[in-house]
FILO-254880 format. One record per residue (C-alpha): residue number from 1; residue in three letters; x, y, z negated. Coordinates in steps of 0.02 Angstrom, whole numbers, plus 50000, padded with zeros to 5 digits. Layout:
# residues N
  pos  code     xx     yy     zz
  NUM   ALA      X      Y      Z
...
# end
This chain:
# residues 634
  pos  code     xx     yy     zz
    1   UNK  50451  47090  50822
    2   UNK  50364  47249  50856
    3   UNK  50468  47419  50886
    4   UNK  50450  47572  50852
    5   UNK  50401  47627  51017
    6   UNK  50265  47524  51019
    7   UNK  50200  47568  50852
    8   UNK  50221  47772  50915
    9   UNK  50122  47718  51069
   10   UNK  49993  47652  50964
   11   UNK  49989  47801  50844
   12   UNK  49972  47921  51011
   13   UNK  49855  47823  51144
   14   UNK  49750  47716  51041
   15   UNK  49567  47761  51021
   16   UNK  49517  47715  50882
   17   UNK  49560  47779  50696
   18   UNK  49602  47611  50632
   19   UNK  49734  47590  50749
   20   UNK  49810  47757  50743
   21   UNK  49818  47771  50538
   22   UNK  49880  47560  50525
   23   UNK  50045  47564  50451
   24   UNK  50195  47497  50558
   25   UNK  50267  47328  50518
   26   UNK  50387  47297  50391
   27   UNK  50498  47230  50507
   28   UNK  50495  47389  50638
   29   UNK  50654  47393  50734
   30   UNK  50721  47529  50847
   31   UNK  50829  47438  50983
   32   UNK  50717  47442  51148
   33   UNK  50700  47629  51153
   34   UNK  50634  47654  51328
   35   UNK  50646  47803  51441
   36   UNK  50593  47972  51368
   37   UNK  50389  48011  51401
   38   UNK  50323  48180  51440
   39   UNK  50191  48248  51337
   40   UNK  50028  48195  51374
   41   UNK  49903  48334  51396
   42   UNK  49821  48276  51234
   43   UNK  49822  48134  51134
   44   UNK  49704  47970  51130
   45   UNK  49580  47978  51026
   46   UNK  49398  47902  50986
   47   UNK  49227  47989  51029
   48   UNK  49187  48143  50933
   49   UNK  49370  48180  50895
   50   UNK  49444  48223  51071
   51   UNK  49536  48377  51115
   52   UNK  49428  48475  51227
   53   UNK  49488  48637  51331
   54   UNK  49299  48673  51323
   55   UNK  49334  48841  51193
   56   UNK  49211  48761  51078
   57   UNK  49266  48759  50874
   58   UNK  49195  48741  50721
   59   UNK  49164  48898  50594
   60   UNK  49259  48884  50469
   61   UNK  49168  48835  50301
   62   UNK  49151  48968  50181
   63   UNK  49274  48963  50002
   64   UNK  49110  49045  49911
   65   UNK  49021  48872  49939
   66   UNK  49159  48763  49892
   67   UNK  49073  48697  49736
   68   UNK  48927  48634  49889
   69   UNK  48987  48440  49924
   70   UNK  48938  48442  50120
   71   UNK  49017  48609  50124
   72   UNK  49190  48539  50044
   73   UNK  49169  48393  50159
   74   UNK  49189  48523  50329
   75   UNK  49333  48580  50219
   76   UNK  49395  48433  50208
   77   UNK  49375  48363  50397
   78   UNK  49494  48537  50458
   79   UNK  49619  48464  50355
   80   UNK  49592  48278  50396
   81   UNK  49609  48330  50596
   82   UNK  49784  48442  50540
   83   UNK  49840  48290  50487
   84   UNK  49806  48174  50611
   85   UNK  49888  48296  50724
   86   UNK  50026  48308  50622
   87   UNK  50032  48096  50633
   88   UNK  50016  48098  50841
   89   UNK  50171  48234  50872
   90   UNK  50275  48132  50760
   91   UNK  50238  47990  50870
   92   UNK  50254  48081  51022
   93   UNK  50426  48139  50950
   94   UNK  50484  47962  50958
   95   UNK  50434  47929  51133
   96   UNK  50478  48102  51187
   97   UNK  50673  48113  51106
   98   UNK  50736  47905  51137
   99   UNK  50908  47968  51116
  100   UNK  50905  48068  50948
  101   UNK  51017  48024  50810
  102   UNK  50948  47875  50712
  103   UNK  50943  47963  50556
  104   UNK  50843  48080  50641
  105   UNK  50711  47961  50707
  106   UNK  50706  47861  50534
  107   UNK  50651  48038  50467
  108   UNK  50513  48065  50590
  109   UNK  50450  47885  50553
  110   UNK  50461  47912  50361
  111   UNK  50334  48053  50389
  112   UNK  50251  47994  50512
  113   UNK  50193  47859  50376
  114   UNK  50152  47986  50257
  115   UNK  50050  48074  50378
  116   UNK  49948  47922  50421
  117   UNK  49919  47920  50205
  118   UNK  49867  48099  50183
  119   UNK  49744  48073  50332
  120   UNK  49683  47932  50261
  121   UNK  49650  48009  50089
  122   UNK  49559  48160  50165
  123   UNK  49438  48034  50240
  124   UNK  49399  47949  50108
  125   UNK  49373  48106  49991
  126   UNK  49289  48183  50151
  127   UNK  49163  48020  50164
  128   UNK  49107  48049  49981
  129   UNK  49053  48235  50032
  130   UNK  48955  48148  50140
  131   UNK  49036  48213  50315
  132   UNK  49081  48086  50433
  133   UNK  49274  48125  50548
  134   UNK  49195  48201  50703
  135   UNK  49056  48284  50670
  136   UNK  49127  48442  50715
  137   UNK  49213  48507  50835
  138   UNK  49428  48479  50803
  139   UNK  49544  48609  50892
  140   UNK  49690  48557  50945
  141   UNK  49776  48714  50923
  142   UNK  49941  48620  50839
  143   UNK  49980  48499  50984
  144   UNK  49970  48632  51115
  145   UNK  50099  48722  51013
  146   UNK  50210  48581  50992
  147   UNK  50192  48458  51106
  148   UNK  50286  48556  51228
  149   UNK  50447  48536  51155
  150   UNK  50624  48504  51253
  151   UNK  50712  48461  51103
  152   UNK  50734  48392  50928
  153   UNK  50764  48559  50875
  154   UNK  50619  48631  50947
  155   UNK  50510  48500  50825
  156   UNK  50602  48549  50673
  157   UNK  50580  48699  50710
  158   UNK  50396  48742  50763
  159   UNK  50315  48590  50661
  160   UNK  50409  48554  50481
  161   UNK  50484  48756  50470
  162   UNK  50328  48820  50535
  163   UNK  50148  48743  50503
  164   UNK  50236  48616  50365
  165   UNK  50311  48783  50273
  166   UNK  50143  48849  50280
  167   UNK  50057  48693  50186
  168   UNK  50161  48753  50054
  169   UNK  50048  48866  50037
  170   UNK  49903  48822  50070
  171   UNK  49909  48659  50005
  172   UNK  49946  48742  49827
  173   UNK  49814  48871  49856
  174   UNK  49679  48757  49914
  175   UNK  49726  48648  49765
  176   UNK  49674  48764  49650
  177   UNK  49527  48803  49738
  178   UNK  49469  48648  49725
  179   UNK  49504  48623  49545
  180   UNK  49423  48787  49494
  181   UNK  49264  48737  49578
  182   UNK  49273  48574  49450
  183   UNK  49335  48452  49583
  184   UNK  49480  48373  49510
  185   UNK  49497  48223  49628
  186   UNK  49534  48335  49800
  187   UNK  49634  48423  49700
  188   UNK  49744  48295  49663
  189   UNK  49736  48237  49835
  190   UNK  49812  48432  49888
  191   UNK  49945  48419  49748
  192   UNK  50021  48250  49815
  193   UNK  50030  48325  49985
  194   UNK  50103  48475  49935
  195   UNK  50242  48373  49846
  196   UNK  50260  48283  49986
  197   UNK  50276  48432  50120
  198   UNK  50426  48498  50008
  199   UNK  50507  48362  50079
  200   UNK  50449  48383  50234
  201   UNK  50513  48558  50263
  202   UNK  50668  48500  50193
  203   UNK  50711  48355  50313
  204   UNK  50673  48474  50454
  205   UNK  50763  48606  50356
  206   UNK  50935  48473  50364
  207   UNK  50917  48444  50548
  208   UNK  50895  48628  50597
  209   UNK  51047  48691  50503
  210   UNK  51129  48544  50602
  211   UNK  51068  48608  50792
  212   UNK  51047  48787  50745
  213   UNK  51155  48929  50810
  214   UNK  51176  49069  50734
  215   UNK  51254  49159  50589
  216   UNK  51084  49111  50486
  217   UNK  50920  49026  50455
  218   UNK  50820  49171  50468
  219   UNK  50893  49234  50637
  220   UNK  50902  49079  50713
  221   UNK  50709  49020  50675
  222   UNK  50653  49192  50736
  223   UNK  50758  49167  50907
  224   UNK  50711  48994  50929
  225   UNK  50510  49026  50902
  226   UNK  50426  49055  51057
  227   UNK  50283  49148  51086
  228   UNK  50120  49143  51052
  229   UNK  50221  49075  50898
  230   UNK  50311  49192  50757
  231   UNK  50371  49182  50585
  232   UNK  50191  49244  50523
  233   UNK  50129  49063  50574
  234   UNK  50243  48986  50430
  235   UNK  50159  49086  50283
  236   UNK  49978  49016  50229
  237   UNK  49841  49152  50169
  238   UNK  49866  49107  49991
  239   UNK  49997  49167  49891
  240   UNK  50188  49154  49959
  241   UNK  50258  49018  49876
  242   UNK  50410  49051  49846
  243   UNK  50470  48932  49697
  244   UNK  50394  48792  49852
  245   UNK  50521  48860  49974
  246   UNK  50669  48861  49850
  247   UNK  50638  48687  49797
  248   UNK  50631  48632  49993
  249   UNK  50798  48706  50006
  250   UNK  50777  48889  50101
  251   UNK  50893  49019  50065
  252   UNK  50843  49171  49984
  253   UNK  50877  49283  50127
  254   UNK  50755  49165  50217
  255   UNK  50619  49176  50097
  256   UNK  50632  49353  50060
  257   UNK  50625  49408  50248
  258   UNK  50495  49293  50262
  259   UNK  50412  49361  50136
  260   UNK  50415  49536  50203
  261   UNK  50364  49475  50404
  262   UNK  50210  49525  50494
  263   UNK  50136  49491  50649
  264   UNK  49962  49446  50707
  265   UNK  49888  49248  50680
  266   UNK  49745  49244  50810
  267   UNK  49656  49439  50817
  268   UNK  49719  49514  50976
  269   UNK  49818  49656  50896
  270   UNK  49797  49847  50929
  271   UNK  49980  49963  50930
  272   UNK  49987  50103  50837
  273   UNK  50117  50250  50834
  274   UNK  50160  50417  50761
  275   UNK  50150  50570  50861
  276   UNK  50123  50728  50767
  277   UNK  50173  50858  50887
  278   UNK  49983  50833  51002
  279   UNK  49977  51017  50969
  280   UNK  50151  51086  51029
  281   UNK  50129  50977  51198
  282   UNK  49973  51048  51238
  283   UNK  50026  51231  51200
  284   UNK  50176  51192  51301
  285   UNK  50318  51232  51175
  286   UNK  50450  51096  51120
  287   UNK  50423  51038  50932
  288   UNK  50505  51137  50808
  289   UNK  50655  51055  50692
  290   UNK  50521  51032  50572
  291   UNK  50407  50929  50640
  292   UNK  50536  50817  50734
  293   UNK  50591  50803  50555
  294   UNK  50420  50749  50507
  295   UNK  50394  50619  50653
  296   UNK  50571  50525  50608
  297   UNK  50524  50549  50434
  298   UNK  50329  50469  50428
  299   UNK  50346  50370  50574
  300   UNK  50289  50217  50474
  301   UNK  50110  50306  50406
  302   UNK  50041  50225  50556
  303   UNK  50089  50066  50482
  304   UNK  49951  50114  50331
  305   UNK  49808  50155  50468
  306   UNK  49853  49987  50557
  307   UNK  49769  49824  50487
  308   UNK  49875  49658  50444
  309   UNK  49846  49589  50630
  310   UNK  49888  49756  50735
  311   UNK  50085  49826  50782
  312   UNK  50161  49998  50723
  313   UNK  50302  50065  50816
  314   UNK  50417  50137  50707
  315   UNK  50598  50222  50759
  316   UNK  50719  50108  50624
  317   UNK  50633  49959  50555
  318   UNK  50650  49983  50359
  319   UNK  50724  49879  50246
  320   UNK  50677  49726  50207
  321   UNK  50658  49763  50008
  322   UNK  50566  49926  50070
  323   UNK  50411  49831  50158
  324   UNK  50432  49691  49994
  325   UNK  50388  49830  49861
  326   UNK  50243  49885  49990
  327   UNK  50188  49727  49982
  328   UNK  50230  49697  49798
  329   UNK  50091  49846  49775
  330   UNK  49963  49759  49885
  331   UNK  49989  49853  50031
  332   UNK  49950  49756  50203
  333   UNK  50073  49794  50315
  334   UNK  50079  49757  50510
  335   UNK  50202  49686  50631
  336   UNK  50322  49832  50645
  337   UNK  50431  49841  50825
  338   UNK  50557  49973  50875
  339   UNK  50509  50092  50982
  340   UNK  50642  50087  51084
  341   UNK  50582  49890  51098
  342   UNK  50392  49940  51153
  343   UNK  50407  49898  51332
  344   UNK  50418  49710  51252
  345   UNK  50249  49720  51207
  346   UNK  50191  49705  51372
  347   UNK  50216  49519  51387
  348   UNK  50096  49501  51254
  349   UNK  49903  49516  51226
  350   UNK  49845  49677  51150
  351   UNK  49686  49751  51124
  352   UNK  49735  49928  51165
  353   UNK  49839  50091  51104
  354   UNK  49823  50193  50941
  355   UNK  49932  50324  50931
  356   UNK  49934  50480  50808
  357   UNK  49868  50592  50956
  358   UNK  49809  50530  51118
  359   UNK  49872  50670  51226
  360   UNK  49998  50682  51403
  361   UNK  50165  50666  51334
  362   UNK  50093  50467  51252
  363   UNK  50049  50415  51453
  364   UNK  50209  50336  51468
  365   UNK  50241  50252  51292
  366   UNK  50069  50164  51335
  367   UNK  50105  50129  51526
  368   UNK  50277  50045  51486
  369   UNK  50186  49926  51362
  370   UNK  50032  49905  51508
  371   UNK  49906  50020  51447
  372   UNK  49813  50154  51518
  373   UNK  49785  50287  51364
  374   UNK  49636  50380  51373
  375   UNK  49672  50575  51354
  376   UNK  49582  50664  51220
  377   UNK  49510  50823  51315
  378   UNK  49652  50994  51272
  379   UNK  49479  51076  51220
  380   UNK  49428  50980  51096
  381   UNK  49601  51033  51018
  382   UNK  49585  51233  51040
  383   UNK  49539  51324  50881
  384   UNK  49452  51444  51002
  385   UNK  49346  51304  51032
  386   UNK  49313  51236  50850
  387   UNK  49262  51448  50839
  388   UNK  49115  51428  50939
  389   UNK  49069  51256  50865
  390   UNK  49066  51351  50691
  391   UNK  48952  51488  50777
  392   UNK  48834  51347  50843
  393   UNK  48846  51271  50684
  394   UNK  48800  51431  50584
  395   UNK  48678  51477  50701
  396   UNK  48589  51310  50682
  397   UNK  48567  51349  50486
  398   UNK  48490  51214  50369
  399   UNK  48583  51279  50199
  400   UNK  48573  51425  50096
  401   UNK  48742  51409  50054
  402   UNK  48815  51410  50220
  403   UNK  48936  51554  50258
  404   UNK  48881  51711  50364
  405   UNK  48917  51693  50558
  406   UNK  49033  51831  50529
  407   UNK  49185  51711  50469
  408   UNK  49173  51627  50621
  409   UNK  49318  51678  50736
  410   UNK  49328  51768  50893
  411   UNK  49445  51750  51028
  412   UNK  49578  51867  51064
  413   UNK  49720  51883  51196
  414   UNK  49846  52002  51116
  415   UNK  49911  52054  50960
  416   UNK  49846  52252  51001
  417   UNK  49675  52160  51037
  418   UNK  49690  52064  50868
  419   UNK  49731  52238  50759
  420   UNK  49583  52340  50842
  421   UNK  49474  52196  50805
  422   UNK  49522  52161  50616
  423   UNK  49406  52305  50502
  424   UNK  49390  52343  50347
  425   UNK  49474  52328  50173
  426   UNK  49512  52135  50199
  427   UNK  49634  52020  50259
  428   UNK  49651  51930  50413
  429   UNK  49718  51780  50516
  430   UNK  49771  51773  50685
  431   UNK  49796  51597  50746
  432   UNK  49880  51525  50920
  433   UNK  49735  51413  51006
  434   UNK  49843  51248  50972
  435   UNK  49919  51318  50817
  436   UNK  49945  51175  50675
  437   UNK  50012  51144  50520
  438   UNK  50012  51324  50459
  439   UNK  50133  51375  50601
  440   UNK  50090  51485  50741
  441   UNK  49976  51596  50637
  442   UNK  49995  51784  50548
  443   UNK  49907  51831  50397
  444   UNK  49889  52033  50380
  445   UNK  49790  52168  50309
  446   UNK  49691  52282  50407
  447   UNK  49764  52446  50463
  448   UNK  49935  52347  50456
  449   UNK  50021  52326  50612
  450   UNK  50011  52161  50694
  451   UNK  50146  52048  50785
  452   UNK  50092  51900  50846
  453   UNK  50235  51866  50964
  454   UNK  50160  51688  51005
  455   UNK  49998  51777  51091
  456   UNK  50106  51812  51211
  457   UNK  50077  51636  51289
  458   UNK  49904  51594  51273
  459   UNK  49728  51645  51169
  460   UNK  49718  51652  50998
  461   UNK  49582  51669  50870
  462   UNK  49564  51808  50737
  463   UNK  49438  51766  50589
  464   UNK  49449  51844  50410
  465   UNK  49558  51787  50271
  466   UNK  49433  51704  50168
  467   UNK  49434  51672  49944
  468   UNK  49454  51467  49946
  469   UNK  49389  51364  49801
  470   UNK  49408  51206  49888
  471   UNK  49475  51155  50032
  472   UNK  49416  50977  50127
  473   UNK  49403  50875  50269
  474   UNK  49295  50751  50319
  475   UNK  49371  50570  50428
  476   UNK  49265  50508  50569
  477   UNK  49285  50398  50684
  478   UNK  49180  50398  50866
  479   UNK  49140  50248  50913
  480   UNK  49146  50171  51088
  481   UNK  48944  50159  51133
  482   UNK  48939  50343  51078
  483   UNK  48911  50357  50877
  484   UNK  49009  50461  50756
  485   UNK  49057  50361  50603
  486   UNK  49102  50443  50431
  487   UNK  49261  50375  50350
  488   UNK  49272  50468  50206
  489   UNK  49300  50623  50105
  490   UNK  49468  50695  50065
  491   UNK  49505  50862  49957
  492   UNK  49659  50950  50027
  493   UNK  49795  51031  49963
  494   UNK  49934  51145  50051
  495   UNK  50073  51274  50032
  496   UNK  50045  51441  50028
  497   UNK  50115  51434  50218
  498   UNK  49966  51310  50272
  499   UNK  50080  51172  50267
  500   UNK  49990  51013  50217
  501   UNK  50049  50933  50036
  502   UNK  49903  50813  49963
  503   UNK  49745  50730  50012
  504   UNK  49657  50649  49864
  505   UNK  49516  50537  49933
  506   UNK  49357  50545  49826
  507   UNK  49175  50526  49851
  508   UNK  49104  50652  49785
  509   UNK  49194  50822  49845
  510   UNK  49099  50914  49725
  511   UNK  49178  50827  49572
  512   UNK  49303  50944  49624
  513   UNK  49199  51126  49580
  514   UNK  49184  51190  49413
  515   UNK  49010  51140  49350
  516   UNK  48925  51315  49391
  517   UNK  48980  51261  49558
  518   UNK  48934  51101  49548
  519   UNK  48769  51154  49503
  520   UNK  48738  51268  49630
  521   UNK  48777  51151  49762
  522   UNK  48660  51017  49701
  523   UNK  48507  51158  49652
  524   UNK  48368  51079  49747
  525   UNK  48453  50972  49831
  526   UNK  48339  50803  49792
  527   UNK  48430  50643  49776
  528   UNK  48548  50643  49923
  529   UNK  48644  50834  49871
  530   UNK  48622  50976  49999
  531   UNK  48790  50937  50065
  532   UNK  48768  50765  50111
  533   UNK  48585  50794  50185
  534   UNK  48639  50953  50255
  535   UNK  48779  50844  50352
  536   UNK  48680  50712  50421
  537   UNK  48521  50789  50452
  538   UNK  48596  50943  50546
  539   UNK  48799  50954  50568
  540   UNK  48853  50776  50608
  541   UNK  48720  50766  50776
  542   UNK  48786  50937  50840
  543   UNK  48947  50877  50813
  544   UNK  48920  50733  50906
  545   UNK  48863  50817  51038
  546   UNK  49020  50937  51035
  547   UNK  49131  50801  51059
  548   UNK  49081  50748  51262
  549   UNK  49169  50593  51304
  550   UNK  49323  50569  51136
  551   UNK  49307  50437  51075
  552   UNK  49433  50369  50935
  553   UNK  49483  50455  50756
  554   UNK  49448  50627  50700
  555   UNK  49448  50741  50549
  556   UNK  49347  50894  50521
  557   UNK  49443  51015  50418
  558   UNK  49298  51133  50296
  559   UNK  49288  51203  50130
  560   UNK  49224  51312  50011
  561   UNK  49260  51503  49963
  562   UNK  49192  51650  49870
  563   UNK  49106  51776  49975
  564   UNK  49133  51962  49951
  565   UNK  48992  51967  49816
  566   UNK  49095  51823  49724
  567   UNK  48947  51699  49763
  568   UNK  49010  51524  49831
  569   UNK  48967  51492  49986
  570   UNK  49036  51328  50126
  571   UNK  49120  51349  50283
  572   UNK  49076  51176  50385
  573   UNK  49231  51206  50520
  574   UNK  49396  51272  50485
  575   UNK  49466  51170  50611
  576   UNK  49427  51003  50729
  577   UNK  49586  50885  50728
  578   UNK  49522  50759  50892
  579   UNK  49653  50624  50818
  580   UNK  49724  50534  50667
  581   UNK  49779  50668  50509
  582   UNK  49853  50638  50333
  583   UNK  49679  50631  50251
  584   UNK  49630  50503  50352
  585   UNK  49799  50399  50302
  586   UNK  49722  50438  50151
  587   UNK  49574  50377  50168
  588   UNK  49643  50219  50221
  589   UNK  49783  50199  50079
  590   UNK  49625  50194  50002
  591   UNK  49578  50030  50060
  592   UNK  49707  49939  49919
  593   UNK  49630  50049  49780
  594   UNK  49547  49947  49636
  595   UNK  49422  50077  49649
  596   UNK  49361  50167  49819
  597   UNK  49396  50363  49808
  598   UNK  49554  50339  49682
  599   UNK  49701  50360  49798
  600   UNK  49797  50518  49837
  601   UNK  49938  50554  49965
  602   UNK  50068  50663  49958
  603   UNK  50213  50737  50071
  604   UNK  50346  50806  49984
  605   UNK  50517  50899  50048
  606   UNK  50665  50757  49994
  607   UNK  50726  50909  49843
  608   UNK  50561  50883  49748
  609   UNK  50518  50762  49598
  610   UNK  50427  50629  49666
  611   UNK  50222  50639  49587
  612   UNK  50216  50531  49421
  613   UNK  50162  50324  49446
  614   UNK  50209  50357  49635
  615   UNK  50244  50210  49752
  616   UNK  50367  50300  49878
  617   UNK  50295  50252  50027
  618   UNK  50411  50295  50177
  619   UNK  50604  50242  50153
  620   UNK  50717  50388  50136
  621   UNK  50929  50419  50193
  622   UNK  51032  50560  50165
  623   UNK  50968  50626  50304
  624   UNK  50783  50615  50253
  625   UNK  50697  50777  50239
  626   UNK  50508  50732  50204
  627   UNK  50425  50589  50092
  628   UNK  50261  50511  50086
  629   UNK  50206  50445  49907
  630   UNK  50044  50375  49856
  631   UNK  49956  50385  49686
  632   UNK  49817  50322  49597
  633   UNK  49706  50429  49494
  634   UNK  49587  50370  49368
# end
């Protein structure tokens, strides 16, 4: 009479396919258990299907092609070697855990049966596609995941809660993939495994509520996962299939946080964080009660700029029905940690730091999670700075629409200095050299008399109050060899006080002039528009060239006004912001438009009407002060 040790010995050393996928005998007992075996380093298997540490995989075949037989057929042999892996753990789990309950290890068997059936259907299907098993490259990325398990629990959790809760995905989504490309027969094959992995997840589900501790599911899977594992390894890339889950027996609060979870699958992520007060540290004044009101407010805009795989530190996580109606809209949303929790992130692989503002005060956030941040230089910040830039700028021509060189700025050290400076009829500005957001700055007629108390602690700049029409900014990005990168457009608008309210992205600025404007902006301009030739033929290489060693995000701030003889003219630098800014949140809310150059943002105090068809974006309390909405326009 054969046990069931040696069948699982079979299933996990033999090397040959027939032996692994025969059925046990209907007589199977489980008596002789034997002593528990550690893990082999990999399984047995024949030629052309061992696991190799060699690094070497397979692409993986391309869902446009799916209607292509051999190219269904490479499909087919990923999901032939998940299943074979699936078969070998379940036989290791009988040789590894001897002294499990028996109900337990009739389970395991019962599966392990099935597992050696679905394998065998994907070859079969697979052999008709004309693609024999092991003619690619098979990862064994499962059984170094699981294999190392100390206890039953440990296999519930990591192989039926985990990968088996994510074949209820994908087996569902793949099924329909392959009916939709008029393959009916692997089809059918996906929607017998999916019924089948509904019971899967729900054995395992029985036996981890039995072994768990914990006040529930969802707390005690996310304790018991260890890393490189998380919770994001239990959802497939097809839609969340939730009805799946409920029929396998997980409780709502399960599914729903589930649901809601992010965290990297494989792309080594990048952490991002929200730091608006670059400015104030480099001037050397503490932020205002405004702008730490803005920073505990926005915190999670980051999360928008981040992709799926990266990490946002955020000061509260939000609710979990918060980050399901982002989601609900189509919004990606990263792995979000506390901040206070950042120093955790140092355990794990990351591809490097993002915050808001690279500047001083961020050393230490990035050193406790094992980063060195590179420091944006303080002059690429100073307004005195982005002064001369304009003058090089103006200087270097190109457009007849460009403004005279006599709205560029000039520095000044005092508020006397400032007054004696500022002629004429008009009105002036007076800036602090890291002034932002409207603040540190005086607006004043000449002849009037001028205080600018905050010149009293560093240069300023003094440039004339100018007519807007529109006001801009243009994202960039620099990359790391050295080339500037345009992101995108934004048209801004702000308070009477400078404060920032909306960026709408577009792609065409100019949509935003009246049509004499329009017109005069275009006059001559050939195909390309005199803006857009004007700004890579002549602006974007000096600005380049401005820029020295930064590397990372950046928005140039611009826009149009009416000179003194009411004729429209464009002012290519208002300001230089050397880090991430609203517009370029913008720019990447835009990313989950239906159509590129459709979305706006907006910041709002907490007392005003939130915009009409706005998805309230950042989670407000009654202490809340500022929100961030997005729209779509038409």
């Amino acid at each position: 009479m054969t046990t069931v040790r040696e069948f699982a010995e079979r299933v996990l050393f033999a090397d040959s396919l027939a032996d692994k996928l025969a059925p046990p005998a209907p007589d199977l007992e489980d008596l002789s258990r034997g002593p528990a075996l550690a893990a082999p380093r990999v399984p047995g298997r024949p030629d052309g299907l061992a696991l190799s540490d060699s690094g070497v995989r397979a692409g993986f075949p391309s869902l446009a092609r799916v209607e292509d037989d051999r190219e269904r057929g490479r499909l087919l042999h990923f999901f032939a070697n998940h299943e074979l892996l699936a078969t070998e753990l379940m036989a290791l789990v009988l040789l590894k855990f001897p002294d499990a309950p028996d109900e337990f290890r009739a389970g395991v068997l019962r599966t392990l049966k099935e597992e050696q059936m679905h394998t065998k259907l994907y070859l079969r299907r697979m052999e008709s596609c004309g693609v024999e098993f092991g003619e690619l490259p098979v990862n064994g990325f499962f059984w170094k995941l699981v294999a190392p398990m100390a206890t039953p629990l440990d296999y519930v959790t990591r192989l039926s809660l985990t990968f088996e809760q994510a074949n209820l995905d994908y087996s569902r989504g793949y099924a329909r993939v392959f009916d939709e490309a008029g393959d009916p027969d692997t089809a059918a094959i996906l929607d017998r495994i999916y019924r089948d992995e509904i019971g899967h997840v729900h054995y395992g589900l029985e036996w981890f509520r039995k072994w768990r501790r914990g006040s529930s599911d969802w707390k005690s899977f996310c304790s018991l996962l260890g890393a490189p594992l998380s919770p994001a390894r239990a959802k497939g890339s097809f839609e969340f299939n939730e009805a799946g889950r409920r029929e396998a027996g997980l409780d709502e609060e399960f599914i729903r946080e589930l649901k809601a979870f992010s965290r990297s699958r494989g792309r080594t992520p990048r952490v991002h964080w929200f730091n608006p007060g670059a400015e104030d540290s480099l001037a050397g004044r503490p932020p205002g009660r405004a702008m730490n009101r803005v920073r505990r407010d926005l915190d999670l805009l980051m999360a928008f700029v981040a992709r799926g795989d990266d990490v946002a530190l955020v000061d509260e996580l939000p609710s979990t029905g918060h980050l399901l109606s982002l989601k609900e809209a189509g919004l990606e949303m990263p792995e979000l940690v506390p901040r206070r929790s950042a120093g955790s992130l140092s355990e794990r692989k990351l591809g490097g730091a993002r915050p808001w503002a690279a500047t001083g005060p961020e050393s230490g956030l990035a050193a406790e999670m094992g980063f060195r941040l590179e420091l944006t230089q303080p002059r690429l910040f100073s307004k005195v700075e982005h002064a001369g830039l304009l003058r090089r700028v103006l200087a270097e021509g190109g457009w007849s629409m460009l403004a005279d060189p006599s709205v560029a700025g000039r520095p000044v050290a005092t508020a006397a200095e400032a007054a004696a400076w500022a002629d004429g009829e008009g009105e002036w500005v007076v800036k602090a050299e890291f002034a932002t957001a409207g603040r540190e700055r005086l607006r004043f007629r000449a002849g009037d008399p001028v205080e600018a108390g905050f010149l009293e602690t560093g240069a300023g700049v003094l440039e004339p109050w100018l007519d807007r029409v529109l006001d801009l900014s243009i994202q960039y990005d620099r990359l790391d060899d050295g080339r500037l990168v345009r992101r995108g457009f934004v048209v801004l608008e702000n308070t009477r006080g400078g404060q920032f309210r909306r960026a709408r992205v577009t792609t065409r600025v100019t949509d935003f002039l009246s049509p004499g404007d329009r017109r005069r902006v275009f006059e001559g301009g050939g195909s390309r528009g005199h803006l857009a030739a004007w700004l890579e033929d002549v602006f974007e290489p000096l600005l380049n060239d401005w820029l020295g060693e930064h590397r990372g995000p950046l928005g140039v701030d611009a826009m149009f006004f009416r000179d003194a003889a009411g004729e429209l003219r464009f002012r290519p630098v208002v300001e230089v912001n050397p880090r991430f800014t609203m517009g370029r949140v913008a720019v990447e809310l835009d990313r989950f438009a239906p159509r590129p150059g459709t979305t706006a943002l907006t910041i709002l105090p907490i007392s005003a009407p939130a915009p009409q068809g706005a998805l309230k974006l950042t989670e407000t309390s009654p202490s809340t002060a500022f929100v961030a909405y997005r729209t779509e326009t038409s």
